[in-house]
N, CA, C and O atoms as a Tripos MOL2 file, in Angstrom:
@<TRIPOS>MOLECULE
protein
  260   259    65     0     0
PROTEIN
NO_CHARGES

@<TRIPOS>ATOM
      1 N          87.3740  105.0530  109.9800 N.3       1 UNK1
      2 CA         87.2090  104.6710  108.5990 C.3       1 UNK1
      3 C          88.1570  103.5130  108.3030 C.2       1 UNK1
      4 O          89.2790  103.4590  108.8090 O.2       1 UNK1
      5 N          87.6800  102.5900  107.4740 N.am      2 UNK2
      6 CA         88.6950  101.0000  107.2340 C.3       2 UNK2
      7 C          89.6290  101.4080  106.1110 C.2       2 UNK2
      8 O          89.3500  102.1940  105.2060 O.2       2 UNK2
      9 N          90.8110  100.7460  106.2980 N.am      3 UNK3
     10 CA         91.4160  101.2640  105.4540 C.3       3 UNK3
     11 C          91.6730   99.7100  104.6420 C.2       3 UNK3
     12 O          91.6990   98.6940  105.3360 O.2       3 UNK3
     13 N          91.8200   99.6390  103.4380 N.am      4 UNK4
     14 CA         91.7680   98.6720  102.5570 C.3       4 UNK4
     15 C          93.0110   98.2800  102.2770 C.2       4 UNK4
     16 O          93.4600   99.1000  101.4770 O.2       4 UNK4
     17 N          93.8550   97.4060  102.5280 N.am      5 UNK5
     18 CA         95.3350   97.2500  102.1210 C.3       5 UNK5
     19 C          95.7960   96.1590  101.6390 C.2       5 UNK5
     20 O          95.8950   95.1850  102.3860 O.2       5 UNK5
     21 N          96.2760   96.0530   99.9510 N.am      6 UNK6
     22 CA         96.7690   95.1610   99.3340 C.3       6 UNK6
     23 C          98.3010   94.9320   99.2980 C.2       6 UNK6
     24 O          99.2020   95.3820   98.5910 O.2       6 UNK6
     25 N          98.2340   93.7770  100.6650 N.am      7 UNK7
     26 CA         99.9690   93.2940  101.2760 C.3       7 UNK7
     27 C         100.1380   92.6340   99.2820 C.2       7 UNK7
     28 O          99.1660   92.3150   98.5960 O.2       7 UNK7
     29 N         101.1730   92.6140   98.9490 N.am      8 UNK8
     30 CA        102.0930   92.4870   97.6960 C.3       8 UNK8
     31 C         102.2870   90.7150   97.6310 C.2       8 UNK8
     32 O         102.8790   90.2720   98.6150 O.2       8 UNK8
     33 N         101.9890   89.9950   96.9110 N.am      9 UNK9
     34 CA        101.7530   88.4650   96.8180 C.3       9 UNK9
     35 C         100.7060   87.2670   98.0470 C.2       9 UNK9
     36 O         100.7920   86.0420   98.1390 O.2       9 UNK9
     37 N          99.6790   88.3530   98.9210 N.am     10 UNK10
     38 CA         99.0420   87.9010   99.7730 C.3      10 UNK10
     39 C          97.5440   88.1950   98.8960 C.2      10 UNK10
     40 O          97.2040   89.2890   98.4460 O.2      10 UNK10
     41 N          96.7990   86.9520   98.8000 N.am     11 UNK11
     42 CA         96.2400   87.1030   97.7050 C.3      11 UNK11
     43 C          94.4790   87.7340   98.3020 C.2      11 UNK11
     44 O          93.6600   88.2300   97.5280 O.2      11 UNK11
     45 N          94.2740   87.5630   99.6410 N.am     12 UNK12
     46 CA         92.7540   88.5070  100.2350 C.3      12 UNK12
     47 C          93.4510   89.9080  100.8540 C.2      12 UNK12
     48 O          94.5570   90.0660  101.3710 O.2      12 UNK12
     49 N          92.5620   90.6870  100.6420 N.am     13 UNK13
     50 CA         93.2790   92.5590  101.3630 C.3      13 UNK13
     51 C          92.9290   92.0930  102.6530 C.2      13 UNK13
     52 O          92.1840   91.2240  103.1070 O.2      13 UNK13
     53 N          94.1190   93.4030  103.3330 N.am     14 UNK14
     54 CA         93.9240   93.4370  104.3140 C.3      14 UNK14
     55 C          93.0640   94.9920  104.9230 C.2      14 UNK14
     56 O          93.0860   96.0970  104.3810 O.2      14 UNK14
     57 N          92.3590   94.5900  106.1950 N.am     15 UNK15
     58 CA         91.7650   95.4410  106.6370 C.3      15 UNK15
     59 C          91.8760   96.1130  107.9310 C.2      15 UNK15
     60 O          91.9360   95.4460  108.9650 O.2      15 UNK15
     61 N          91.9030   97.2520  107.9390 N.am     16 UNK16
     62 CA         92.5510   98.1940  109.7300 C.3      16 UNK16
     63 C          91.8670   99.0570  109.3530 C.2      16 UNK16
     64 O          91.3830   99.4890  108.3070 O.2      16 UNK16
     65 N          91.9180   99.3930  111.1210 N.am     17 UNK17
     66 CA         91.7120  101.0380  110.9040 C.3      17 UNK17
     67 C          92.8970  101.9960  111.6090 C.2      17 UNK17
     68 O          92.6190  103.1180  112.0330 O.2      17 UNK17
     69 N          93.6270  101.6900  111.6510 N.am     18 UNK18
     70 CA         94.5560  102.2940  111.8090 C.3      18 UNK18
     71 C          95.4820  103.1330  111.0360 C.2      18 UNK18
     72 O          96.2890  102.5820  110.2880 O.2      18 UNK18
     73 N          95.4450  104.4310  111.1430 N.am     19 UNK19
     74 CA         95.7050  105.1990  109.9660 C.3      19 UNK19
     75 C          97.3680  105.2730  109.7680 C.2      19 UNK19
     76 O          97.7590  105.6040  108.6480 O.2      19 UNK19
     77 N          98.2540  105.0150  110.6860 N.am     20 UNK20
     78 CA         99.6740  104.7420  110.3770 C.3      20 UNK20
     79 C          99.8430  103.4330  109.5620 C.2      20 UNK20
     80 O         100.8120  103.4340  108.8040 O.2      20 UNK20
     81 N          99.1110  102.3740  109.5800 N.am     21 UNK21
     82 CA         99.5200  101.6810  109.1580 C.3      21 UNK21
     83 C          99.0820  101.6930  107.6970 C.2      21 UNK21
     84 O          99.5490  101.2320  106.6560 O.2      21 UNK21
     85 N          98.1110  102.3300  107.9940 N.am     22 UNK22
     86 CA         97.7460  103.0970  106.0830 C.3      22 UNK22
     87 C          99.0120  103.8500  105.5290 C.2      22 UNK22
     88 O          99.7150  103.5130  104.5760 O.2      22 UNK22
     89 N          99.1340  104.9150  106.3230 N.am     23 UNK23
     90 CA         99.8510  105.8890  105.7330 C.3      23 UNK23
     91 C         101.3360  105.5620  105.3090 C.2      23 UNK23
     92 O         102.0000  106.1360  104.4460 O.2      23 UNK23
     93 N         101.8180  104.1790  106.3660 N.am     24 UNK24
     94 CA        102.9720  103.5080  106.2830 C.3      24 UNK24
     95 C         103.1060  102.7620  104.4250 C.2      24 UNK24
     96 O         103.8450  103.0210  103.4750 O.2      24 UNK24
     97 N         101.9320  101.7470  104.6510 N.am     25 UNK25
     98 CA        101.7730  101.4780  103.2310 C.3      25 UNK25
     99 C         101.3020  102.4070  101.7190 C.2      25 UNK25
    100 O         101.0820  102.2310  100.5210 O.2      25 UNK25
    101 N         101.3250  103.0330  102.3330 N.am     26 UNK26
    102 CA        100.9990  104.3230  100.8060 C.3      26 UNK26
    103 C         102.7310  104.3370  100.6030 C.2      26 UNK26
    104 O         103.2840  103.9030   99.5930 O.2      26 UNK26
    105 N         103.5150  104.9870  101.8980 N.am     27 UNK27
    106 CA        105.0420  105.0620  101.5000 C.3      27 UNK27
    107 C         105.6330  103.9250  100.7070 C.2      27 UNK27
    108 O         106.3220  104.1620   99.7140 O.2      27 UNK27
    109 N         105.4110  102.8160  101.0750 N.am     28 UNK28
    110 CA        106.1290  101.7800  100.4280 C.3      28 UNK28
    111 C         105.2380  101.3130   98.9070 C.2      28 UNK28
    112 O         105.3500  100.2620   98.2740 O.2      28 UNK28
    113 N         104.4560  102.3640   98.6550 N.am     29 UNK29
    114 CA        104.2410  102.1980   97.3550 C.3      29 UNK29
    115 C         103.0890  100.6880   96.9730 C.2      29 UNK29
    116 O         102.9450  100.2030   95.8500 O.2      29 UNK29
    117 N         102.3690  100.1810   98.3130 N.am     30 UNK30
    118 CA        101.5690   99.2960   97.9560 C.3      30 UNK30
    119 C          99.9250   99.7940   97.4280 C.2      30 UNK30
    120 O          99.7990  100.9560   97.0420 O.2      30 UNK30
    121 N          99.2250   99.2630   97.4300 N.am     31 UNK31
    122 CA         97.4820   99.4060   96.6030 C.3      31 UNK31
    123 C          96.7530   99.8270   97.9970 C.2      31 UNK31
    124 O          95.9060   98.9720   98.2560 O.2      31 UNK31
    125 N          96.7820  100.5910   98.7330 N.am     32 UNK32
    126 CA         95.8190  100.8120   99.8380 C.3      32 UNK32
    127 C          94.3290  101.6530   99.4710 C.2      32 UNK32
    128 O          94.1660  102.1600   98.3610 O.2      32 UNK32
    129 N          93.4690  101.7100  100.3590 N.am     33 UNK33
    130 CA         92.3420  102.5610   99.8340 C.3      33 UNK33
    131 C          91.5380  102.7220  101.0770 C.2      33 UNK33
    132 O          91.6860  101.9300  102.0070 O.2      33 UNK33
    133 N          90.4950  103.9440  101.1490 N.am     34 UNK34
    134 CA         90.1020  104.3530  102.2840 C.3      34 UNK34
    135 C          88.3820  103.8410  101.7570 C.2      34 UNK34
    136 O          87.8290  103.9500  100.6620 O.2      34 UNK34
    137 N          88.0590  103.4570  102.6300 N.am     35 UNK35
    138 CA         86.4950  103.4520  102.1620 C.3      35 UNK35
    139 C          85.2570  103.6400  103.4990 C.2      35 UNK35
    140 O          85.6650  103.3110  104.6130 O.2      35 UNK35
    141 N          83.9340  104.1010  103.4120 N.am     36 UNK36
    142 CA         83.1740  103.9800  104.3130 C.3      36 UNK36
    143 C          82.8150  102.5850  105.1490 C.2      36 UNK36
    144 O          82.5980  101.6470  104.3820 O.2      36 UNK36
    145 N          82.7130  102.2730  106.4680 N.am     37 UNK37
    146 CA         82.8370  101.2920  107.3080 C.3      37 UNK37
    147 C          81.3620  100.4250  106.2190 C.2      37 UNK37
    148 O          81.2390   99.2320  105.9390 O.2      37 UNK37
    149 N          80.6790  101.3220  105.9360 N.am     38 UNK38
    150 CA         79.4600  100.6070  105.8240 C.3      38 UNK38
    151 C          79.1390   99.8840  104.3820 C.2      38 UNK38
    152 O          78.1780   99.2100  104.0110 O.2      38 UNK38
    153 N          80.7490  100.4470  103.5050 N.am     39 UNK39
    154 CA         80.7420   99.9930  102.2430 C.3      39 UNK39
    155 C          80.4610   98.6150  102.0830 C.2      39 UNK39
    156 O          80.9070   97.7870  102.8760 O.2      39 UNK39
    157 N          79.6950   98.2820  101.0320 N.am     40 UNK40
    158 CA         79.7820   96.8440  100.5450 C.3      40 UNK40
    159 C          80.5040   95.5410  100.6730 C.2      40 UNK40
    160 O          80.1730   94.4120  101.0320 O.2      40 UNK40
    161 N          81.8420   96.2170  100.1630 N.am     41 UNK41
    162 CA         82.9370   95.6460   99.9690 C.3      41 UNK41
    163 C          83.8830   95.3500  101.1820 C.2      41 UNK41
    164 O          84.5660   94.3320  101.2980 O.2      41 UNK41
    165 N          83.8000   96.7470  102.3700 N.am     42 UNK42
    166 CA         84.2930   96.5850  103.5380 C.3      42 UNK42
    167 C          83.7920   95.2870  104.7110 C.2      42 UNK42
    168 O          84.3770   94.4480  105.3960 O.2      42 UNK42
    169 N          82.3480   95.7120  104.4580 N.am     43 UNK43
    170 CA         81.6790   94.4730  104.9630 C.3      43 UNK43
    171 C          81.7570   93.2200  104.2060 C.2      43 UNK43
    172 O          81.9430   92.3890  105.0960 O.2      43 UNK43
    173 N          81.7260   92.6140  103.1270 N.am     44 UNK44
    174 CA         82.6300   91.3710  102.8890 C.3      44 UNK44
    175 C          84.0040   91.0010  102.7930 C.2      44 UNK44
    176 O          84.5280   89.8880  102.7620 O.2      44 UNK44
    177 N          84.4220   91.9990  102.7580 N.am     45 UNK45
    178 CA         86.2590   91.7160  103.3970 C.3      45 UNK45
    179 C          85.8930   91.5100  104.8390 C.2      45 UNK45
    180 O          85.8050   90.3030  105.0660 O.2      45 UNK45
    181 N          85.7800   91.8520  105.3280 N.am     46 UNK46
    182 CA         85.3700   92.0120  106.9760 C.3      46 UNK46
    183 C          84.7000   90.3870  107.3510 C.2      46 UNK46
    184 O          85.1630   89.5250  108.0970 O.2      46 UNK46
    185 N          83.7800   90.3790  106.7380 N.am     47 UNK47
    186 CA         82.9820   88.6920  106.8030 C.3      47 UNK47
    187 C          83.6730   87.4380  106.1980 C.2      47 UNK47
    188 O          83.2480   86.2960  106.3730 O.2      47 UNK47
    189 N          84.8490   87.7720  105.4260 N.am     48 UNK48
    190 CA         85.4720   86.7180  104.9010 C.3      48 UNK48
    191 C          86.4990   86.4320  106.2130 C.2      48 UNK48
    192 O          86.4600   85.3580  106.8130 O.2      48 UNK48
    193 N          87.3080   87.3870  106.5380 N.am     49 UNK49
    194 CA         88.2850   87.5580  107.7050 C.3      49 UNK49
    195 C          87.5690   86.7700  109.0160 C.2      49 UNK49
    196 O          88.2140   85.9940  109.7220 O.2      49 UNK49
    197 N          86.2920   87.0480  109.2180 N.am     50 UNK50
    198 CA         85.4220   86.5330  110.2330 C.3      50 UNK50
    199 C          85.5080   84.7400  110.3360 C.2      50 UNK50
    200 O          85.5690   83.8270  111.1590 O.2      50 UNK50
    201 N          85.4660   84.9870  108.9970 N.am     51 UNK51
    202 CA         85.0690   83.4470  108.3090 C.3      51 UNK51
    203 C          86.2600   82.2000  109.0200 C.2      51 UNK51
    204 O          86.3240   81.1180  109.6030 O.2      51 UNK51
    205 N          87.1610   83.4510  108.3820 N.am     52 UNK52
    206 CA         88.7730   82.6350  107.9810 C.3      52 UNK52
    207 C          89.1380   82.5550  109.9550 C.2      52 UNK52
    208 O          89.8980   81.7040  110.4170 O.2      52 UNK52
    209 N          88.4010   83.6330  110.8550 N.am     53 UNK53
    210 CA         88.7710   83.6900  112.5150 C.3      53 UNK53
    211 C          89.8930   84.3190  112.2780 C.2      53 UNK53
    212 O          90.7310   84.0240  113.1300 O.2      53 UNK53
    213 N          90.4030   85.3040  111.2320 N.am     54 UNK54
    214 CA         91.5840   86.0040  111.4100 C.3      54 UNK54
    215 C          91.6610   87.4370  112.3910 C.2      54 UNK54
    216 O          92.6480   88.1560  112.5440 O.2      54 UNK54
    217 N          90.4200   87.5880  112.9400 N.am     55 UNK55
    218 CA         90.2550   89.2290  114.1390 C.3      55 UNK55
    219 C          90.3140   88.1920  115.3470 C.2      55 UNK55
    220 O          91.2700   88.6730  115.9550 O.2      55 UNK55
    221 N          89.9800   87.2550  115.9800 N.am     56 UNK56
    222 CA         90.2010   86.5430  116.8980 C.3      56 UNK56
    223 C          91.9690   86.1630  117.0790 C.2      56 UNK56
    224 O          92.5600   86.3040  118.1490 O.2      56 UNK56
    225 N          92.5800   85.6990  115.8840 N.am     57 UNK57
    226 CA         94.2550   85.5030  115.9240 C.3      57 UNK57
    227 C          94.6160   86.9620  116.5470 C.2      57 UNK57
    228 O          95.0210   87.0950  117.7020 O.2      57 UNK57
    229 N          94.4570   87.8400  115.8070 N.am     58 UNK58
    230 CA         95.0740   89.2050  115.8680 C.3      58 UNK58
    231 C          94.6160   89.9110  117.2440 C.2      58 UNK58
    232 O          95.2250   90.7970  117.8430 O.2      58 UNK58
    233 N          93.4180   89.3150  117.5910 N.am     59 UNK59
    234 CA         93.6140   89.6590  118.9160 C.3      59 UNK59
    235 C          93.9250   89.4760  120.3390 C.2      59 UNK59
    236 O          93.8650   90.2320  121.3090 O.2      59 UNK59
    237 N          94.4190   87.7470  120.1170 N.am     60 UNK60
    238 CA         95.1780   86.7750  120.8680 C.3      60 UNK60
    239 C          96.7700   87.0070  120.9690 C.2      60 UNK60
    240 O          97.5060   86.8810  121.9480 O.2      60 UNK60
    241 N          97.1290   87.4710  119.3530 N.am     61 UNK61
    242 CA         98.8900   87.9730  118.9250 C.3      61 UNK61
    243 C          98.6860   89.5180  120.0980 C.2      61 UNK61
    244 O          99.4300   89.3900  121.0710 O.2      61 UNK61
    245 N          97.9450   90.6950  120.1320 N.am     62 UNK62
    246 CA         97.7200   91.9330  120.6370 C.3      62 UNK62
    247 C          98.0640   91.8230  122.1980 C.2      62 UNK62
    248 O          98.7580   92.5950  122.8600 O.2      62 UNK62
    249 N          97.5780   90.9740  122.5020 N.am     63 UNK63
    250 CA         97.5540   90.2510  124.1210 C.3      63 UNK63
    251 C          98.7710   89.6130  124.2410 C.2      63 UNK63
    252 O          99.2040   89.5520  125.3920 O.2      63 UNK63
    253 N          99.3600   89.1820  123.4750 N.am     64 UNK64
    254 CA        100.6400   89.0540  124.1430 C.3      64 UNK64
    255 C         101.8110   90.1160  124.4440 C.2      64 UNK64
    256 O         102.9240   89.9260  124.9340 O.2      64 UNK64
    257 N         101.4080   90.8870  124.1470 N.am     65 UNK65
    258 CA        102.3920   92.0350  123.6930 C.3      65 UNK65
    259 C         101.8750   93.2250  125.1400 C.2      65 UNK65
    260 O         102.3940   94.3360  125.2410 O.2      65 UNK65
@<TRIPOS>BOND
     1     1     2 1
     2     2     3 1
     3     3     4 2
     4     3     5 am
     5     5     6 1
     6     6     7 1
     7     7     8 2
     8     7     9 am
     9     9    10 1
    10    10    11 1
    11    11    12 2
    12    11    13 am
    13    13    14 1
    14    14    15 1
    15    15    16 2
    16    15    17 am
    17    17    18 1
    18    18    19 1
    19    19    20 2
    20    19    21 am
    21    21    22 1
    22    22    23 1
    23    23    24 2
    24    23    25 am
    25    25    26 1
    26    26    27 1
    27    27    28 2
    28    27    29 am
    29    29    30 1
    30    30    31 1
    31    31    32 2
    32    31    33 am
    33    33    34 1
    34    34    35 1
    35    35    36 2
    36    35    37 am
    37    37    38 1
    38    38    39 1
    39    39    40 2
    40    39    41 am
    41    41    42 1
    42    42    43 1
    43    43    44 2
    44    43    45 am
    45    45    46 1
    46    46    47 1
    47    47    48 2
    48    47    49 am
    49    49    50 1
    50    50    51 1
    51    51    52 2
    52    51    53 am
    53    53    54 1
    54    54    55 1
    55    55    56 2
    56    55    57 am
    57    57    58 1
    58    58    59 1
    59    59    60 2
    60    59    61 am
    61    61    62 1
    62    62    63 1
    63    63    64 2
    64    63    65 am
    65    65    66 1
    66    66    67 1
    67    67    68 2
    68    67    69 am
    69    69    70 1
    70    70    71 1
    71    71    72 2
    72    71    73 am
    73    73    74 1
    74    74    75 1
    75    75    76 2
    76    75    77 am
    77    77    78 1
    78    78    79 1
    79    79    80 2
    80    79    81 am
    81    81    82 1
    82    82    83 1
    83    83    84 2
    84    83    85 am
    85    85    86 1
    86    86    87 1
    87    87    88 2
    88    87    89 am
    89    89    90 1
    90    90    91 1
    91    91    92 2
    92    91    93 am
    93    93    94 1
    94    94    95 1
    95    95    96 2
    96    95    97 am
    97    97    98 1
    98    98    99 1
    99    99   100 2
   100    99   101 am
   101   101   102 1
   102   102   103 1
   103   103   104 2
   104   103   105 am
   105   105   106 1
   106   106   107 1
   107   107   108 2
   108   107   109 am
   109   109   110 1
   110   110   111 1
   111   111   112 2
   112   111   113 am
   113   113   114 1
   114   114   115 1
   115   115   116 2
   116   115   117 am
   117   117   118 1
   118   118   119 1
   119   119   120 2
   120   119   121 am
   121   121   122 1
   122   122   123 1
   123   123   124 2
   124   123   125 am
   125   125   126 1
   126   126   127 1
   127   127   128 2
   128   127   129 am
   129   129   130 1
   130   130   131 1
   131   131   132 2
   132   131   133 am
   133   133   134 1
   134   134   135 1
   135   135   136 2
   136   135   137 am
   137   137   138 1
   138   138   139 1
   139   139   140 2
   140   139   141 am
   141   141   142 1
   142   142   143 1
   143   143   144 2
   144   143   145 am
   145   145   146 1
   146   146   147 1
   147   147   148 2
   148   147   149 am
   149   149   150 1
   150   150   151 1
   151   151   152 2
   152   151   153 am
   153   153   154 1
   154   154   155 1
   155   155   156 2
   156   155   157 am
   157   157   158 1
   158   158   159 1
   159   159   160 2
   160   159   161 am
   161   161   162 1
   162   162   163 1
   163   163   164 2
   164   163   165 am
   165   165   166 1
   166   166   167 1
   167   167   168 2
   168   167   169 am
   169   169   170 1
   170   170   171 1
   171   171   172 2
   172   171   173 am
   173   173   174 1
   174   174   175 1
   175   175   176 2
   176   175   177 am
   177   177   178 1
   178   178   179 1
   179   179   180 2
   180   179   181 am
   181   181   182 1
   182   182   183 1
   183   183   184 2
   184   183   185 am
   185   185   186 1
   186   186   187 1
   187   187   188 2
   188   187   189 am
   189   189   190 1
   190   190   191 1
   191   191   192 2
   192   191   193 am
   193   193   194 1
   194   194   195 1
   195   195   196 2
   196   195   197 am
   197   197   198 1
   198   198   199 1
   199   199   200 2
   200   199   201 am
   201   201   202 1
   202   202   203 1
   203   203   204 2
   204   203   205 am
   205   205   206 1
   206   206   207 1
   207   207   208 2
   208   207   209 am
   209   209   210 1
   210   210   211 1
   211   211   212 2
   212   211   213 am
   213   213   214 1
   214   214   215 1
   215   215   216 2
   216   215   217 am
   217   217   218 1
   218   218   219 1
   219   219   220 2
   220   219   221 am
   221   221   222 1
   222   222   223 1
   223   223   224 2
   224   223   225 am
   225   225   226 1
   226   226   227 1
   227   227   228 2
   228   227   229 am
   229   229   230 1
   230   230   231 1
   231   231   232 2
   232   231   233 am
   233   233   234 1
   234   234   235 1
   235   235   236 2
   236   235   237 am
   237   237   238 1
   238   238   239 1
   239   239   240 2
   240   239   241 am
   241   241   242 1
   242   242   243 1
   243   243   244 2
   244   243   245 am
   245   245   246 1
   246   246   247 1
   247   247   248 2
   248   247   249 am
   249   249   250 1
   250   250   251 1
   251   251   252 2
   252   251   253 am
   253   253   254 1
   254   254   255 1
   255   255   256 2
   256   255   257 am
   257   257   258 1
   258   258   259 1
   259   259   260 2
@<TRIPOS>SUBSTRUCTURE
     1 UNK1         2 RESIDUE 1 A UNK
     2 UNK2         6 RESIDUE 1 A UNK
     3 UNK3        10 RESIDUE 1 A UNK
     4 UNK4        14 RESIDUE 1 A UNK
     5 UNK5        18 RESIDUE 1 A UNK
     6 UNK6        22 RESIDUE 1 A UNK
     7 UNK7        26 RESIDUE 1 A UNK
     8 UNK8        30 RESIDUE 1 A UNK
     9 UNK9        34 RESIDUE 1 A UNK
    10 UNK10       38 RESIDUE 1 A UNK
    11 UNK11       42 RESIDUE 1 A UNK
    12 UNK12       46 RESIDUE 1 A UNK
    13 UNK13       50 RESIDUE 1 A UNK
    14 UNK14       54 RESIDUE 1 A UNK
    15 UNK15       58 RESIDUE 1 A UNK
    16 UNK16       62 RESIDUE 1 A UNK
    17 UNK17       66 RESIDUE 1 A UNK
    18 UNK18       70 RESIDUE 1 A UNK
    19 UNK19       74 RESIDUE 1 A UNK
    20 UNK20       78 RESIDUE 1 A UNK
    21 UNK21       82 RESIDUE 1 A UNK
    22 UNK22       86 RESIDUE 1 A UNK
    23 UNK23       90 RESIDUE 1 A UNK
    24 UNK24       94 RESIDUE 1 A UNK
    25 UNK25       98 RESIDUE 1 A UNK
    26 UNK26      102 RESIDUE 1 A UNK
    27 UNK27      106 RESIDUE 1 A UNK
    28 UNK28      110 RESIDUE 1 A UNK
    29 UNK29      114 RESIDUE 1 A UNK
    30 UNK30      118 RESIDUE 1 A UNK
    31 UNK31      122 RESIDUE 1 A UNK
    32 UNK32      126 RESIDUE 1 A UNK
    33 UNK33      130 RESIDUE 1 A UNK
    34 UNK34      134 RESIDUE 1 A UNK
    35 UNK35      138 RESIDUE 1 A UNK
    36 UNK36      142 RESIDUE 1 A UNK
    37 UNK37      146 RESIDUE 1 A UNK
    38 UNK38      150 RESIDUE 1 A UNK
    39 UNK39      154 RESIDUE 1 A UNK
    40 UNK40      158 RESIDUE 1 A UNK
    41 UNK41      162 RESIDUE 1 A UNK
    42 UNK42      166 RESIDUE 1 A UNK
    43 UNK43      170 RESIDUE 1 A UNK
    44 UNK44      174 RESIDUE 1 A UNK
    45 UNK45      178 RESIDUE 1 A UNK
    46 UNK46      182 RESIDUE 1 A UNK
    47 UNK47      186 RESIDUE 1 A UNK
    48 UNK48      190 RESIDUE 1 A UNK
    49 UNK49      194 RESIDUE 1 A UNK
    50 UNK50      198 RESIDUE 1 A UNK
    51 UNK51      202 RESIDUE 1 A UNK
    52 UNK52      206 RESIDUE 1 A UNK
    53 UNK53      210 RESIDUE 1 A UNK
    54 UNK54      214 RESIDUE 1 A UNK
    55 UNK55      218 RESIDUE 1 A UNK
    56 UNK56      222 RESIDUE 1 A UNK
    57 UNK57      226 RESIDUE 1 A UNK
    58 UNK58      230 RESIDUE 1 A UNK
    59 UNK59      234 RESIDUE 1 A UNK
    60 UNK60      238 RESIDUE 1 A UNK
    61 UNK61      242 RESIDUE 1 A UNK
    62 UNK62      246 RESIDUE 1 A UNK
    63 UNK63      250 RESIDUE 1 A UNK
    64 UNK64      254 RESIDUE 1 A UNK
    65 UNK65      258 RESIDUE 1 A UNK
């Protein structure tokens, strides 16, 4: 399930599925939200990110590590 996460002065959400990093941001008190993969909204967050080639960065940064 995607988890919806509004980083604090970064002005598009961010999107994972990774549930620590959800659960991390609920602690620090930011705007997160859980929604179905197939939601509306998931899929144009998802297609904007596509847009922008930000899952290609993140998975070039993953590989180095």
């Amino acid at each position: 399930m995607p988890y919806i996460i509004y980083v604090p002065n970064i002005p598009q959400p961010y999107v994972t599925n990774d549930s620590r990093i959800y659960i991390d941001t609920k602690q620090w008190g930011w705007k997160c939200e859980s929604r179905p993969f197939a939601d509306p909204y998931c899929k144009a967050i998802r297609h904007e990110a596509e847009v922008r080639f930000e899952g290609e960065r993140r998975a070039a940064q993953l590989e180095h590590y």
